[in-house]
ZAKEFI-729607 format. One line per 3 residues: number of its first residue (from 0); their letters; for each residue x negated, z negated, y of C-alpha. Coordinates in Angstrom, 3 decimals. Layout:
NUM	A	X/Z/Y  ...
//
This chain:
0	XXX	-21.119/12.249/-18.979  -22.542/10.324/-15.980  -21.640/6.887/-18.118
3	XXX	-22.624/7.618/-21.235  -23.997/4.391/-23.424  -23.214/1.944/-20.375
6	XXX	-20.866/-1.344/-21.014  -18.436/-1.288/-18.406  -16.108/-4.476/-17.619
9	XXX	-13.226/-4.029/-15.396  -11.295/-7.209/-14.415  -7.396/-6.614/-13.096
12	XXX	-7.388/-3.903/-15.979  -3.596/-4.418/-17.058  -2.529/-2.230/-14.276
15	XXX	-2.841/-0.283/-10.985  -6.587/0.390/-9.843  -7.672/-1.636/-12.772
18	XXX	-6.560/0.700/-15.119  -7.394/3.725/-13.206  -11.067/2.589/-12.804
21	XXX	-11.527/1.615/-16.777  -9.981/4.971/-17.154  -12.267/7.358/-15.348
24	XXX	-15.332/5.244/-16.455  -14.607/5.647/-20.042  -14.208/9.291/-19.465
27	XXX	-17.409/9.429/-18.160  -18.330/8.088/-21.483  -18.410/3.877/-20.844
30	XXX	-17.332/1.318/-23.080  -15.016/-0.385/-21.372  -13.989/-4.196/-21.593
33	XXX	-10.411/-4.473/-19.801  -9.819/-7.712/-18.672  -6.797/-9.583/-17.135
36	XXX	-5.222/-12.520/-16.917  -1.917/-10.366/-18.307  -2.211/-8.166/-21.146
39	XXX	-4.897/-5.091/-20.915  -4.229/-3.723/-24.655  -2.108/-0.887/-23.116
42	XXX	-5.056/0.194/-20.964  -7.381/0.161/-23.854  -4.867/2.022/-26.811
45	XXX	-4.460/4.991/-23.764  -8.699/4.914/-23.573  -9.006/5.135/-27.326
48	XXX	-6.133/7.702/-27.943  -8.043/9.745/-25.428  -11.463/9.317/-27.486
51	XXX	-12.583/6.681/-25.133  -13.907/3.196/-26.818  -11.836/0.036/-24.910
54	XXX	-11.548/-3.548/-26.347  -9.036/-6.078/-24.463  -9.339/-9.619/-23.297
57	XXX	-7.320/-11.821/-21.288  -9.480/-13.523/-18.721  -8.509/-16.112/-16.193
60	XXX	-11.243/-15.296/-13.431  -9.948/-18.756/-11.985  -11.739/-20.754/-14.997
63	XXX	-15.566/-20.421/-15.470  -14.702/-20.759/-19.191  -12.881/-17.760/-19.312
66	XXX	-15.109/-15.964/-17.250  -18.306/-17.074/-19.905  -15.930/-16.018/-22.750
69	XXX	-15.316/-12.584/-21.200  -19.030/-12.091/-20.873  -19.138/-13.238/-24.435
72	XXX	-16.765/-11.154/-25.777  -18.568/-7.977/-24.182  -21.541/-8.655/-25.633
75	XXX	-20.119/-9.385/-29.349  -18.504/-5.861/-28.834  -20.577/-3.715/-27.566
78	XXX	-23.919/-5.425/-27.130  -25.093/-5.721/-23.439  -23.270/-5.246/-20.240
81	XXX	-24.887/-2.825/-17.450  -21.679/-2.839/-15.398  -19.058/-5.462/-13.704
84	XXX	-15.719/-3.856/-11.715  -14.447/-6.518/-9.599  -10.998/-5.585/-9.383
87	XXX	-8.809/-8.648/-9.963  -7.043/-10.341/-6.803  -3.793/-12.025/-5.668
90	XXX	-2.497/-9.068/-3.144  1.182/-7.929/-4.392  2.985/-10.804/-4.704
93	XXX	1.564/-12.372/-1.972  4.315/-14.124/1.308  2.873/-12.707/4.195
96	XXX	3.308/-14.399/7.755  2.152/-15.307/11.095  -1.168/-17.289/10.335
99	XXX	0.194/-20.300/11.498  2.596/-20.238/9.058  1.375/-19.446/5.966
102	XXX	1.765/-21.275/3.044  -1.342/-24.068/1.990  -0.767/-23.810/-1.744
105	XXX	-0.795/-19.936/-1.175  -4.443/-19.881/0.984  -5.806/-22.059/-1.293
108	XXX	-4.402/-19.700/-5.076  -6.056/-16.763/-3.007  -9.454/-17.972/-2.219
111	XXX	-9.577/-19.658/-5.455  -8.963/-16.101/-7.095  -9.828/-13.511/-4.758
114	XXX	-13.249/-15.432/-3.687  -14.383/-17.867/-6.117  -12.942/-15.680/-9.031
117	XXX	-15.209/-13.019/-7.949  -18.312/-15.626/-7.890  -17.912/-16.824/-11.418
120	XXX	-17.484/-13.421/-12.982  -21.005/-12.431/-11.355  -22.163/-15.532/-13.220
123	XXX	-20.882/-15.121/-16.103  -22.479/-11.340/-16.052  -25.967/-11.877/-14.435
126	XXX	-28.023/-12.772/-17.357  -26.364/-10.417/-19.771  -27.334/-7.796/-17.289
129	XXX	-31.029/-9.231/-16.279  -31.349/-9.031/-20.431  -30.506/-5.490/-20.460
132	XXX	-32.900/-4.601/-17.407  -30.717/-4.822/-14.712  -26.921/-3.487/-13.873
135	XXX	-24.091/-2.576/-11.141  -21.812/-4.959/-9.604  -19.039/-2.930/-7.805
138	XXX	-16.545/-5.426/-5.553  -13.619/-4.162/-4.591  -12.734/-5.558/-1.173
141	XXX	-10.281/-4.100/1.334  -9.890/-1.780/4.705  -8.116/-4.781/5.765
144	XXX	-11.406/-7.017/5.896  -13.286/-4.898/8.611  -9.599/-3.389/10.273
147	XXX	-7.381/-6.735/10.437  -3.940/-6.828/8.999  -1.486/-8.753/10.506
150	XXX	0.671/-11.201/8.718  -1.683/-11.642/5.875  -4.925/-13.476/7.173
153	XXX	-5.395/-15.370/3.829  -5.803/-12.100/1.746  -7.873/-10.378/5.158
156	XXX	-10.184/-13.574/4.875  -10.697/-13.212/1.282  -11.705/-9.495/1.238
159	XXX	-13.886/-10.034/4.396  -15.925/-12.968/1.976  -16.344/-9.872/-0.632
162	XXX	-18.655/-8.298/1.474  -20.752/-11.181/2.756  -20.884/-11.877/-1.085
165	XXX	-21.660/-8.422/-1.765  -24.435/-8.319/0.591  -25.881/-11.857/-0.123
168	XXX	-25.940/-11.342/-3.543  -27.778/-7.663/-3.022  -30.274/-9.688/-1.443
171	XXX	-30.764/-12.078/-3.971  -30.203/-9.706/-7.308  -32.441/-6.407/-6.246
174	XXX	-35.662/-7.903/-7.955  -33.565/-8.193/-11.074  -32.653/-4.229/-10.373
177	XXX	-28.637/-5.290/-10.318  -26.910/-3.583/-7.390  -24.146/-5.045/-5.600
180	XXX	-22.223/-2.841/-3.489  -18.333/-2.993/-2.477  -15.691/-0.740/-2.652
183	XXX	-12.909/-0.660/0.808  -10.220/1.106/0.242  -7.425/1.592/2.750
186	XXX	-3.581/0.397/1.299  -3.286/2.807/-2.068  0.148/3.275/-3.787
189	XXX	0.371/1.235/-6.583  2.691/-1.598/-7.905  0.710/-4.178/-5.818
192	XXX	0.925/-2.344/-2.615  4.666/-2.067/-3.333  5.216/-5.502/-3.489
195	XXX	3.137/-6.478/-0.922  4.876/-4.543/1.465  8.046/-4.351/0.213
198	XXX	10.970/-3.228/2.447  8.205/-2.095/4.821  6.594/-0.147/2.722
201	XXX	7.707/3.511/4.069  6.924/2.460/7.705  3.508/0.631/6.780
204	XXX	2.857/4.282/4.514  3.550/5.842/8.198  1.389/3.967/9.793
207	XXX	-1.822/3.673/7.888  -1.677/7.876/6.993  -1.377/7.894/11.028
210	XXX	-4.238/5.694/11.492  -6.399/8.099/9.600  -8.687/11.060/10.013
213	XXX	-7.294/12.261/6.610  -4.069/12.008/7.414  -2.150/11.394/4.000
216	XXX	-1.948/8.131/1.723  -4.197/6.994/-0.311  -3.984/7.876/-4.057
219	XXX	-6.077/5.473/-6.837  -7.573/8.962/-8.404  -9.380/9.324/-4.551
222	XXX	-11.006/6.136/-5.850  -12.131/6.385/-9.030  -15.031/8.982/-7.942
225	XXX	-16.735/6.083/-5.765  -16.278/3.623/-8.595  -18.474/6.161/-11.134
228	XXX	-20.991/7.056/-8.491  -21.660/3.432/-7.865  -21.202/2.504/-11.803
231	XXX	-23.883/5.241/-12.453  -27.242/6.008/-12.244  -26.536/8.345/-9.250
234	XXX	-26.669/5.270/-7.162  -30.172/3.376/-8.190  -31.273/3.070/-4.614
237	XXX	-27.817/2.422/-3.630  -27.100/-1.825/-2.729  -25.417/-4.159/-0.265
240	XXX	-23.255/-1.663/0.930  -19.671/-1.407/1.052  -17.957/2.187/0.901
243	XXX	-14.816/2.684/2.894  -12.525/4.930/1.316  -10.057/5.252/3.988
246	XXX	-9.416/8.391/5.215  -11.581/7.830/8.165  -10.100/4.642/9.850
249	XXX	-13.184/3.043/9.752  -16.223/3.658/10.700  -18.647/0.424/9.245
//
């Protein structure tokens, strides 16, 4: 059990890679805290049926107050929190377009969640972890941030501000042993990617598997390995750095 007594929180939890990470932690024996701004108490009653421990909170990583609650509720649960998932992002139901015309209201909803989001859950988390003696903070940006996708330069600039986060805040947390590293996975099949694509999604499958030194698609359990490693204490030496799990499209 590489996990085993760590406090795990996984925002974006309801669904997708969410769900997929809180699962393979908590088989590695974390508690896991799934959070989401929809309902996460599916993920958590398939974690506990499995013998996993799970609690569920709806978090709106848009509101500082909800971020300090989800720390709070963590900590009233289980006690401490040694780990932070940064899953939770506008992607799937996103209007993609030339840059030129993309929609304000839309830039603006992504960078507030897919940027700032990702800021206030690290400070909601920081001290809770600095109490415990220090944690892992695992952002999850994109293939898209270092590649360039076309037709969707509000998401690509939001994932490309994960990793100057990532590595600012490695900088500023390694004295306070919390690693920040970030996770870039190529386009992986799940209800987001479907929508984001939508009628394209066949060709855009094409495409990216073509792109790649692996040449198949992307599946969320290729994932989940990285997000243990990096979760556990395999990976102490182990910050700034953002892992591209992409088949080989990328070389960073």
């Amino acid at each position: 059990m590489q996990l085993q007594d760590k406090v795990a929180i996984v925002t974006g939890a309801a669904r997708g890679l969410g769900r997929a990470y809180a699962e393979a932690m908590a088989g590695e024996g974390a508690e896991i805290v799934a959070c989401d701004i929809n309902d996460c108490s599916e993920t958590a009653a398939v974690i506990n049926a499995a013998g996993g421990r799970a609690v569920a909170t709806v978090t709106d990583i848009a509101n500082m107050a909800s971020c300090e609650a989800m720390a709070e509720f963590a900590l009233q649960e289980f006690g401490k929190i040694d780990v932070l998932v940064n899953n939770a992002a506008l992607y799937g139901g996103l209007k993609g377009g030339r840059f030129e015309t993309l929609d304000e209201g839309q830039w603006d909803a992504v960078m507030n969640i897919n940027v700032k989001g990702l800021w206030q859950t690290c400070k909601a988390v920081v001290n809770p972890m600095r109490a415990a003696g220090g944690g892992s903070i695992i952002n999850i940006t994109s293939l898209a941030a270092v590649y360039g996708l076309q037709y969707g330069l509000d998401y690509v600039t939001s994932k490309a501000a994960v990793i100057g986060m990532t590595r600012g805040m490695a900088r500023e947390l390694g004295s306070d042993n919390i690693r920040v590293n970030a996770v870039a996975p190529s386009a992986v099949l799940t209800e987001g990617t479907t929508e984001f694509f939508g009628e394209r999604l066949e060709k855009a499958k094409s495409a990216i598997a073509a792109g790649q030194i692996i040449q198949r698609n992307l599946e969320t359990s290729d994932l989940t390995g990285t997000i243990v490693y990096l979760a556990s204490d395999n990976s102490t030496f182990v910050t700034g750095q953002t892992h591209m799990v992409d088949g080989g499209s990328w070389f960073l």
